[in-house]
C-alpha positions as CSV (number, residue, x, y, z in Angstrom):
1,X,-10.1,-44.9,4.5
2,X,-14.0,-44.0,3.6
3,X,-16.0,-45.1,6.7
4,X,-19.8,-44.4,6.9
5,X,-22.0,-45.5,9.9
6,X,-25.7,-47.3,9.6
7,X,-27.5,-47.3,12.8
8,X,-30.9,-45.9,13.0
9,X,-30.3,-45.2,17.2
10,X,-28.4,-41.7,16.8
11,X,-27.0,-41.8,19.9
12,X,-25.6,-45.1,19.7
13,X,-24.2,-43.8,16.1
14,X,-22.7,-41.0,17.7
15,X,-21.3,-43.0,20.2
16,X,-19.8,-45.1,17.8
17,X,-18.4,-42.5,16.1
18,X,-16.8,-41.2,18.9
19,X,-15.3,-44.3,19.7
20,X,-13.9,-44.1,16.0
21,X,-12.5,-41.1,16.2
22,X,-10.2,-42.1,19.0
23,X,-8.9,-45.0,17.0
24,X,-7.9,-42.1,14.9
25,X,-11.0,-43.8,12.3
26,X,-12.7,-40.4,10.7
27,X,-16.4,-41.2,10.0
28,X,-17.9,-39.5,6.5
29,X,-21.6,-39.9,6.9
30,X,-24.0,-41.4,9.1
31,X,-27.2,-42.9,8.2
32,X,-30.2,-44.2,10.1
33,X,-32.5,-46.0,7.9
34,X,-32.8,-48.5,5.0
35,X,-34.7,-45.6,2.6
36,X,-32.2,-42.8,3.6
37,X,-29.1,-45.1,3.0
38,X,-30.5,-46.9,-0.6
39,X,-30.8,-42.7,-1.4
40,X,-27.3,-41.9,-0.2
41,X,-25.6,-45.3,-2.0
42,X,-27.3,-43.9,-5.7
43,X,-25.4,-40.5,-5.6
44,X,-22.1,-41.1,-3.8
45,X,-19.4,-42.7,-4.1
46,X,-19.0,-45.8,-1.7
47,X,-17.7,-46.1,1.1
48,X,-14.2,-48.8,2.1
49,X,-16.2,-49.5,5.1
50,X,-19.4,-49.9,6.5
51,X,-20.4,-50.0,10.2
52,X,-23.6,-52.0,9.5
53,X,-26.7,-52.4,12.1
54,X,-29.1,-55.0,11.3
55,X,-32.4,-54.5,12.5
56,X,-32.9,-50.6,11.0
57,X,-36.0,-48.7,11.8
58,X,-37.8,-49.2,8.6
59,X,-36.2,-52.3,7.7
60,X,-33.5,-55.0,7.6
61,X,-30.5,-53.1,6.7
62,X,-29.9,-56.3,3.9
63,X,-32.8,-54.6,2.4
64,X,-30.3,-52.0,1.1
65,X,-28.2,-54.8,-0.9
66,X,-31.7,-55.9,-2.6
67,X,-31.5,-52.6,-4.3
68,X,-27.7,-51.5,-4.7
69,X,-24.8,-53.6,-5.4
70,X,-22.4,-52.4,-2.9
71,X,-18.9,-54.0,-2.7
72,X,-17.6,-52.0,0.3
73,X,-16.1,-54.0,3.6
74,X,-18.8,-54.3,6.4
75,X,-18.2,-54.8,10.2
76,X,-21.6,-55.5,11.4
77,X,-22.9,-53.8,14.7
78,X,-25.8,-55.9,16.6
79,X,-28.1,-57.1,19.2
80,X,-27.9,-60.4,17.7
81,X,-26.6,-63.3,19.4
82,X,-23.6,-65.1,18.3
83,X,-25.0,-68.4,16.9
84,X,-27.7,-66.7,14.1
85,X,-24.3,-65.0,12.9
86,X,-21.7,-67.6,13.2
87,X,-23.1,-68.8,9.4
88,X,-21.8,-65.4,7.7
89,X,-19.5,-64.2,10.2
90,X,-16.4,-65.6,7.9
91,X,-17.6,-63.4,5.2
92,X,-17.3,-59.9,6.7
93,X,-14.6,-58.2,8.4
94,X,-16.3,-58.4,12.2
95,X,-19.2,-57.8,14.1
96,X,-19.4,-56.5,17.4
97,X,-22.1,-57.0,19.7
98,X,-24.1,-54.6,21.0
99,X,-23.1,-52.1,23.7
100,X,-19.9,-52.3,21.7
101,X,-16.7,-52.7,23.6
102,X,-14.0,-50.7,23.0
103,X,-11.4,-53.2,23.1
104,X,-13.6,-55.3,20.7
105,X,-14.2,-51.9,18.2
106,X,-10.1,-51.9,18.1
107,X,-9.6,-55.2,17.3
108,X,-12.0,-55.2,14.6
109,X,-11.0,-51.5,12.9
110,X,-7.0,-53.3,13.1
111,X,-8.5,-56.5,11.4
112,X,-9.9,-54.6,8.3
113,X,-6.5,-52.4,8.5
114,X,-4.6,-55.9,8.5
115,X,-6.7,-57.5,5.5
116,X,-7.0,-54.4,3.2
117,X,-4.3,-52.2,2.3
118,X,-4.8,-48.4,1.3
119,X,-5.8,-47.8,-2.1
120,X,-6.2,-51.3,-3.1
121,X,-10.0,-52.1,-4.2
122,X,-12.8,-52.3,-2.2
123,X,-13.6,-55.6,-1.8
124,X,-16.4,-57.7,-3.1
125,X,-18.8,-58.9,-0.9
126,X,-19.8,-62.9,-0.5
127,X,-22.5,-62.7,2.3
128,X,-25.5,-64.6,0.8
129,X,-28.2,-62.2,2.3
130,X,-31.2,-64.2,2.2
131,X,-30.1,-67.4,3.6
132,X,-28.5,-64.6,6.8
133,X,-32.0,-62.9,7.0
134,X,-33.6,-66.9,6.9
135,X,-31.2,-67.5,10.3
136,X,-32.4,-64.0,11.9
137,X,-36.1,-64.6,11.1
138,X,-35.9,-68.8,11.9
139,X,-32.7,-69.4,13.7
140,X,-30.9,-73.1,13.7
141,X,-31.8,-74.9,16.2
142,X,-29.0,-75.6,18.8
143,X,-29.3,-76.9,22.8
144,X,-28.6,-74.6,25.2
145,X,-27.2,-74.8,28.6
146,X,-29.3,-75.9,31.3
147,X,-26.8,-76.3,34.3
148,X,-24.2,-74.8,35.8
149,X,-21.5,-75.8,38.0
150,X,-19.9,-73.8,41.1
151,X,-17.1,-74.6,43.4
152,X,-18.0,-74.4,47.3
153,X,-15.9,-75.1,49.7
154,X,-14.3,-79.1,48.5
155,X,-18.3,-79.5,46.7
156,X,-19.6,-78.8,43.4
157,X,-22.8,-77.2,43.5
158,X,-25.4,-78.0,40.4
159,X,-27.3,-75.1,39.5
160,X,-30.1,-75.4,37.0
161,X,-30.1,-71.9,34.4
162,X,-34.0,-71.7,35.3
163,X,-32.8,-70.9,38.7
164,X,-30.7,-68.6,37.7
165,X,-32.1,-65.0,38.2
166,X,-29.1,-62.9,36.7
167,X,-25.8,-63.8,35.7
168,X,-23.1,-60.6,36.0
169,X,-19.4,-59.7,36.5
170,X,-18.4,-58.4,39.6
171,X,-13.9,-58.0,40.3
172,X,-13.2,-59.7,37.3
173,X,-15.4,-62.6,38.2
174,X,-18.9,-64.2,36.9
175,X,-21.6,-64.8,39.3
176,X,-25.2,-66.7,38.8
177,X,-27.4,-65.1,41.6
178,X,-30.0,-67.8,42.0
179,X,-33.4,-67.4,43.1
180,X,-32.5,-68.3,46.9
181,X,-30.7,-65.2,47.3
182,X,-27.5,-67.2,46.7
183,X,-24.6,-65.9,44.4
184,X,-22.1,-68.5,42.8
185,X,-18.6,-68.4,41.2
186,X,-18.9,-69.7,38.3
187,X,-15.5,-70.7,35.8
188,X,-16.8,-68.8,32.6
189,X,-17.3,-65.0,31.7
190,X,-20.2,-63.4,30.5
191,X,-18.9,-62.9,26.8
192,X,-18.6,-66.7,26.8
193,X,-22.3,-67.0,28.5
194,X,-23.8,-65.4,25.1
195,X,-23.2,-68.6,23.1
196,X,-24.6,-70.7,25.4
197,X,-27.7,-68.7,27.2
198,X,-31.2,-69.0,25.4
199,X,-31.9,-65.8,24.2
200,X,-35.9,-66.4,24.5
201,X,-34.7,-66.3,28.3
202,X,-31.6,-64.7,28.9
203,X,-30.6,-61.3,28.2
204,X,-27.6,-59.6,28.2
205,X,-28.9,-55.6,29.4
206,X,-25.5,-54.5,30.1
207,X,-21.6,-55.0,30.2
208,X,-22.0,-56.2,33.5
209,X,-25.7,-58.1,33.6
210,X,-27.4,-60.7,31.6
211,X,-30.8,-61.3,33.4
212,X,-33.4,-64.2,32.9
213,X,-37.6,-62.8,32.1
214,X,-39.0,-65.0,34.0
215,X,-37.5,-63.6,37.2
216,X,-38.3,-60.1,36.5
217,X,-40.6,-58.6,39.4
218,X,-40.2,-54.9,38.3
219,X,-39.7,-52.4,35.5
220,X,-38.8,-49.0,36.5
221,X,-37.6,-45.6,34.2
222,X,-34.1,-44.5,35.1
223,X,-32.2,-41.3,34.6
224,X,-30.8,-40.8,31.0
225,X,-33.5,-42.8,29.1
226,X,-32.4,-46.4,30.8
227,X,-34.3,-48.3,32.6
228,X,-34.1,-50.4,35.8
229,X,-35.1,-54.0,36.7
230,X,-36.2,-55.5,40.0
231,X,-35.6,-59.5,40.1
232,X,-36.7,-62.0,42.5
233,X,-35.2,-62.1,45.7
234,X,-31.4,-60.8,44.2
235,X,-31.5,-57.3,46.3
236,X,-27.7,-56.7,46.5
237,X,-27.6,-55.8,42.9
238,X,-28.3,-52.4,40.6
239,X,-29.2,-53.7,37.3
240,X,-29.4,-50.7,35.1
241,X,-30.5,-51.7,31.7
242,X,-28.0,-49.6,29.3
243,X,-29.2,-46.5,27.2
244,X,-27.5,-48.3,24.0
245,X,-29.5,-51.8,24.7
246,X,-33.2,-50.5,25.8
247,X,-34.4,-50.5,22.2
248,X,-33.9,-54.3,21.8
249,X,-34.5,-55.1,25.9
250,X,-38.5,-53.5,24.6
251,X,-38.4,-55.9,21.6
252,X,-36.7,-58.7,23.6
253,X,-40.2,-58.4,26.0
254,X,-42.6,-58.7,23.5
């Protein structure tokens, strides 16, 4: 199996590629930008899978499809929510969400393993790549959530999501601290949260933290390029923004 890597953040793409390499996955090439990959497609011979960032350095990585016809598998690897891919998601073999989960990686590696068998060809691709870059640019509109409920005591407690200063995962539970200092059980996890948070508002800077910008008091550097955040009035919590997700937690402020 010929697998290449696309991601312009090299140590995300090495990360990935260790991760690959314990799922026994051996990773050819790695490539970090649309220019350098269009260069690499025109004198080799293509890969059977691609793992495919979106938002490259000099480009949308469909930018690379405007110029070569390339017919290899993809499992995409993003900062994208859920709902601006749901449209293509059929189409390719996966994507995984970005910091990528291990468990996640697996599934998807054994879901191209399951669909394509060894020395069959590569497949041809069906994602309609402008209509995908229309969603990512202009995405549908949907509703998102705006309350939450928690259990307390024999009461359901209402909370409204602008409240809501952080959401996070704490022994196997989820938790909205609110902006009373209060922290509520809630019945959901965080993975499911990312379908129904607004990403203008909510964003997920962790495994363990999704935190809302208009409760963000501070901004601090952090050892190993991250980054830590200071919310208002949650003070029992460290909320380290993850090396892997500062990149799009700098766009996300903007």
């Amino acid at each position: 199996m010929r697998t290449i890597i696309i991601e312009d953040e090299k140590p995300a793409a090495r990360r990935l590629n260790r991760m690959l390499t314990d799922l026994n996955v051996e990773v050819s090439t790695m490539l970090h930008s649309v220019e350098d990959a269009i260069d690499w497609f025109q004198t080799n011979e293509h890969p059977d899978l691609i793992f495919l960032d979106i938002q490259l350095s000099d480009g949308l990585s469909f930018e690379i499809f405007d110029v070569i016809e390339v017919h290899s598998a993809i499992i995409f690897t993003t900062a994208f929510d859920e709902y601006a891919l749901q449209a293509f998601k059929l189409n390719s073999i996966d994507y995984l969400l970005k910091p990528i989960d291990d468990e996640d990686l697996e599934n998807a590696v054994k879901k191209y393993k399951s669909r394509f068998k060894p020395d069959a060809p590569a497949p041809k691709l069906a994602l309609d790549f402008e209509d995908i870059k229309k969603l990512l640019v202009n995405p549908v509109e949907r509703e998102f959530k705006k309350r939450f409920t928690s259990r307390v005591g024999q009461h359901l407690k209402i909370i409204n999501a602008d409240e809501v200063a952080c959401f996070y995962s704490e022994n196997k539970g989820t938790y909205a601290a609110t902006t009373d200092g209060r922290n509520y059980l809630l019945d959901t996890t965080l993975e499911h949260l990312e379908t129904e948070l607004e990403p203008k508002i909510f964003f997920r800077v962790s495994r363990k933290f999704y935190v809302n910008i208009n409760h963000i008091k501070d901004i601090i550097s952090y050892t190993n390029s991250r980054l830590q955040i200071k919310l208002n009035n949650v003070k029992d919590q460290e909320i380290i923004v993850s090396r892997e997700r500062v990149k799009d937690f700098k766009l996300w402020l903007e």
